[in-house]
N, C-alpha and C positions, 0 to 999 in steps of 0.2 A: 504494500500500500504506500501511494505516494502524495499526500494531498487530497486534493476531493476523489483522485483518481477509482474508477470502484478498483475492487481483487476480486477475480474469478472465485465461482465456488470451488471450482478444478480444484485449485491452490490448498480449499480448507479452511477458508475463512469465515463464510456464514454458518458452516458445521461446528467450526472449533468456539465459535461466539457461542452458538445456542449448546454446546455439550458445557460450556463454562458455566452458563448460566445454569442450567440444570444441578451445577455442583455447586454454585453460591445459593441459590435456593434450597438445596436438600441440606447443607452443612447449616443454612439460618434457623431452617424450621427445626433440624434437630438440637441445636444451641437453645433453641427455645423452650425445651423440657428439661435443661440441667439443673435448674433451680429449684425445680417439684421433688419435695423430698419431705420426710417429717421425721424426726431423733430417733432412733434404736432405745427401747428397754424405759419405754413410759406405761404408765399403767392407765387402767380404763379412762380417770379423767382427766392425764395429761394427753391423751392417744385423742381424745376428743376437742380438748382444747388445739391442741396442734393441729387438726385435720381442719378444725374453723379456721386457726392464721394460714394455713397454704390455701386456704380455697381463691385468693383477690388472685394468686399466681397461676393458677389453673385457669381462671375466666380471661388473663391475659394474656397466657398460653392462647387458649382457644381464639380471643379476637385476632391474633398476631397469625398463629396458622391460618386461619379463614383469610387476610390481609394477605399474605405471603402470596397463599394459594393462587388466590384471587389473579396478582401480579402474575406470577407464574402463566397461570392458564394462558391471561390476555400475549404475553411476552411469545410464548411456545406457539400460538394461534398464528401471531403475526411472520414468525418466522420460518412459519411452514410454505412458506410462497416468496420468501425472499431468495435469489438464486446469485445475486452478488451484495458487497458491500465494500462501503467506502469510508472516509476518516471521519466526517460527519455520525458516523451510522454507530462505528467502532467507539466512540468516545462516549455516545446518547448510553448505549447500552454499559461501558464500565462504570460512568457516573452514576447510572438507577441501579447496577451490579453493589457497588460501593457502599449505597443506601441500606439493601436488603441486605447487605452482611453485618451494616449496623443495627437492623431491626431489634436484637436481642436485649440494647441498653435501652434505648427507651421502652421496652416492653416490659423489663425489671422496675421503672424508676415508676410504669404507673401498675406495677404489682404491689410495691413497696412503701410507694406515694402516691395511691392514684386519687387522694382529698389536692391534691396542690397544684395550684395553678402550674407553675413551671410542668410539670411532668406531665400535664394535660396539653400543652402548648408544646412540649418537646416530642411527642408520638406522632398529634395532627400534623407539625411540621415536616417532622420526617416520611408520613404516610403520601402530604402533599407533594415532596420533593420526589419521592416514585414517581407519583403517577406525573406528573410535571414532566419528568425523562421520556415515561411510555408515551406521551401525547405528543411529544417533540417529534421521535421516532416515528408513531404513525403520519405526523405532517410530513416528513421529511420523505418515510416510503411512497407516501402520497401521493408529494410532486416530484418523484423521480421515479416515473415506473417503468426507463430500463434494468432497475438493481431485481426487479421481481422476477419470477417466474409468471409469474400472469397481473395483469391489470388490476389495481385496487380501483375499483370500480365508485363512481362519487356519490351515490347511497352507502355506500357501505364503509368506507369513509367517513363519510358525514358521522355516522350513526356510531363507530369507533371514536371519534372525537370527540362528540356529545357525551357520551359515556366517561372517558377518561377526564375532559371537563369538568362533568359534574362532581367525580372525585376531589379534584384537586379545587374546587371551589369549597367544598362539605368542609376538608379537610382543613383547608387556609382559614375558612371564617370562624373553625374552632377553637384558634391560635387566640385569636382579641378575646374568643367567649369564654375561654379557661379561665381569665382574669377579674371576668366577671362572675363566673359561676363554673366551677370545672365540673360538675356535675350537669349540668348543663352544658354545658360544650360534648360530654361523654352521649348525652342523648340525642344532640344535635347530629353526631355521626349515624343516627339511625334513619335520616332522612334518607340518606343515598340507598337503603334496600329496595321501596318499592323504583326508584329509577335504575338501578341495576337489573332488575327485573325485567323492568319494560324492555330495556336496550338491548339487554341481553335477548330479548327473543327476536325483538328485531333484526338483529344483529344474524342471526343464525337463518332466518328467513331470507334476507336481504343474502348472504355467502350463496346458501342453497339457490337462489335464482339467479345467482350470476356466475355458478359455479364452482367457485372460490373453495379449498380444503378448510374445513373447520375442525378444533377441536371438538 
């Protein structure tokens, strides 16, 4: 790769991107369970007590896997029709690479902290800066549809965009809302389900009539 110049897949480049990404994904989600644990040799009502203080760390296990996942899918989806790549493409994806390997600190700080504003504003942030990457990436396969294997078609596009938009909107406005209420900013992230919903079927509709490999 030299510049915007693309690198043939021949080479190993769109392969070696998406098997990276495969291992920065499987290495976050499972850093993500190192912390679930409760002390050896407590008796019935420390074994109880303990199992109530890990439970914040499990539910942010679980948000963080469901986030990861999420990423992942949309990341593996995109790259199943990319057939070259170029320095643009190579950077979007190690920058949002870089992010989901950090997943695991702010997933702790709101298992450990999740009353405080900071650690309510340090997870949206970093949830926003993903998906910020993945949206970059999809514009940029967008308007370059020699690096495909086939045409990203401008519904399906759109309807990619909208979606990863709306993430990164949820995400960002719950940055100012932690400070105001981090409990409220925690529920604030539950807006994005029913439109991940919609997009997502859209989204699968829109591939299926244009052809497009979906996950």
């Amino acid at each position: 790769m030299n510049g915007g110049r693309p690198v043939r897949d021949d080479e190993g480049s769109a392969a070696r991107l998406l098997a990276l990404a495969d291992g920065v994904f499987a290495i976050a989600m499972t850093l993500l369970a190192l912390d679930i644990a409760v002390p050896d040799g407590l008796d019935s009502a420390g074994f109880a007590q303990a199992l109530r203080d890990v439970m914040p760390k499990v539910w942010a296990y679980v948000l963080s896997l469901v986030v990861i996942a999420a990423f992942w899918r949309g990341h593996y989806e995109t790259f199943r029709y990319v057939r070259d790549v170029d320095g643009t493409i190579i950077k979007l994806v190690l920058l949002g690479l870089g992010v989901i390997a950090l997943m695991p600190f702010p997933t702790t700080l709101l298992a450990e902290y999740g009353d405080e504003p900071q650690s309510v504003a340090v997870y949206s942030g970093a949830v926003a800066v993903i998906g910020a990457t993945q949206l970059a990436l999809t514009i940029v396969l967008w308007k370059r549809p020699w690096l495909g294997r086939a045409v990203l078609s401008d519904p399906v596009a759109r309807n990619d965009v909208v979606d990863l938009a709306a993430t990164v909107l949820v995400f960002a406005v719950a940055i100012p809302l932690a400070f105001v209420s981090p409990t409220g900013a925690k529920l604030w992230w539950a807006v994005l389900i029913p439109i991940r919903l919609l997009t997502g079927k859209r989204g699968k509709r829109l591939r299926a009539d244009a052809q497009l490999p979906s996950a």
